[in-house]
Steps between C-alpha positions, in 0.01 A plus 500: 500500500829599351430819397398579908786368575666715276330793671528427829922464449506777334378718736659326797822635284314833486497496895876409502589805305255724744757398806539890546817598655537766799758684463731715820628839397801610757527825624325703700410836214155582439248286352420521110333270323759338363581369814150445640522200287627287772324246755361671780370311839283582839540376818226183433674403245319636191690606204468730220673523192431860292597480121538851407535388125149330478338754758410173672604328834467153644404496839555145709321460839688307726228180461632448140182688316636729207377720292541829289403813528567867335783717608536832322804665509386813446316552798727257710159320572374164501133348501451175730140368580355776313649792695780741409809512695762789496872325559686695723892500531557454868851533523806262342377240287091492677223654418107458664166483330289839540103358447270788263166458663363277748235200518244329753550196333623271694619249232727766362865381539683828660865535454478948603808532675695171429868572497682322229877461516764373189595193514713230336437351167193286529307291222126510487277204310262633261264229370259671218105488582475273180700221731179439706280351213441127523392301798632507882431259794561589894610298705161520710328373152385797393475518116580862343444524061615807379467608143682789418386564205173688635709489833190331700565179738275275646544346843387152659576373845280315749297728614413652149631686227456837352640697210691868443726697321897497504607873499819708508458895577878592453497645792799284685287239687529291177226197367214404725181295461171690583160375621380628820865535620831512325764251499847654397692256335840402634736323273739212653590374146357441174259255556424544930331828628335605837293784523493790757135500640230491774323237335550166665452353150816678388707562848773246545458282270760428168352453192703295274438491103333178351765378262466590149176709567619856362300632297243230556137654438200441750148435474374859622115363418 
């Protein structure tokens, strides 16, 4: 028991130190990358930070749902939901996403054409994946075990349960469980999540964590 709680704190402390900072370059010169490395927000809210130094970016929807994704420099180019985007300077301090390619999926989340705009300094949460091990409860009774360790979870509520995989693409929609539909994780704190999803199982409902359960291992028999 100690040495999960041990864990745990530590990498609640881990998720302290990941508060990432947006920076606001003044000025209105030409975009390098030096000073893409700012916070950078559409009109519904959404917000992306680009890291130029880790050819990363964090990219916030306006629900809460974070993730990371890939953003290389060299190309000015970042990859969200599995699909390459050209950034485009569009003027003083804004640029737009250019999509390469084109789907029929209709699941795909499209951001072609979103104009992004600098803006003030802004701190994002990053919780790590790790985080979600243990067991959660919603507040509809729903019982979620999810052992990161093989990152599987198991699922019980009153009309059933059923089991998947946790998963994390990198590609800036950030941790989600799978089964026969995905459930992006949304972090409120540490230990109380909601999930982005179609599934009525997962849709509005708060999961809280069971105290002392991280790192807890389930019966997968």
């Amino acid at each position: 028991m100690v040495r999960k709680f041990i864990k745990k704190t530590a990498l609640i402390i881990i998720a302290t130190m990941m508060l990432t900072a947006c920076g606001e370059t003044a000025g209105g010169e030409d975009i390098n990358p030096e000073e893409y490395e700012s916070c950078w927000t559409d009109e519904d809210g959404d917000l992306i930070k680009l890291i130029p130094s880790e050819n990363s970016y964090i990219f916030r929807k306006a629900d809460g749902r974070v993730g990371r994704g890939t953003y290389t420099v060299n190309n000015s180019q970042l990859t969200y939901d599995r699909f390459i985007y050209d950034i485009v300077k569009d003027g003083d301090d804004k640029f737009y996403l250019d999509q390469n390619g084109s789907t029929t999926n209709t699941t795909t989340e499209i951001l072609d054409g979103y104009v992004f705009t600098k803006t003030d300094a802004v701190e994002i949460d990053e919780y790590p994946n790790d985080l979600l091990d243990g067991v959660w409860v919603s507040d509809t009774g729903t019982r979620l075990e999810i052992d990161m360790d093989i990152s599987e979870y198991r699922v019980s509520h009153e009309n059933g349960s059923g089991m998947g995989t946790v998963f994390d693409y990198g590609d800036g929609k950030g941790v989600y469980l799978f089964a026969a539909d995905t459930a992006y994780v949304i972090w409120n704190d540490s230990d109380n999540i909601t999930f982005e999803s179609t599934d009525p199982v997962y849709a509005d409902a708060t999961f809280t964590r069971e105290t002392d359960s991280y790192g807890e291992e389930y019966d997968d028999g």
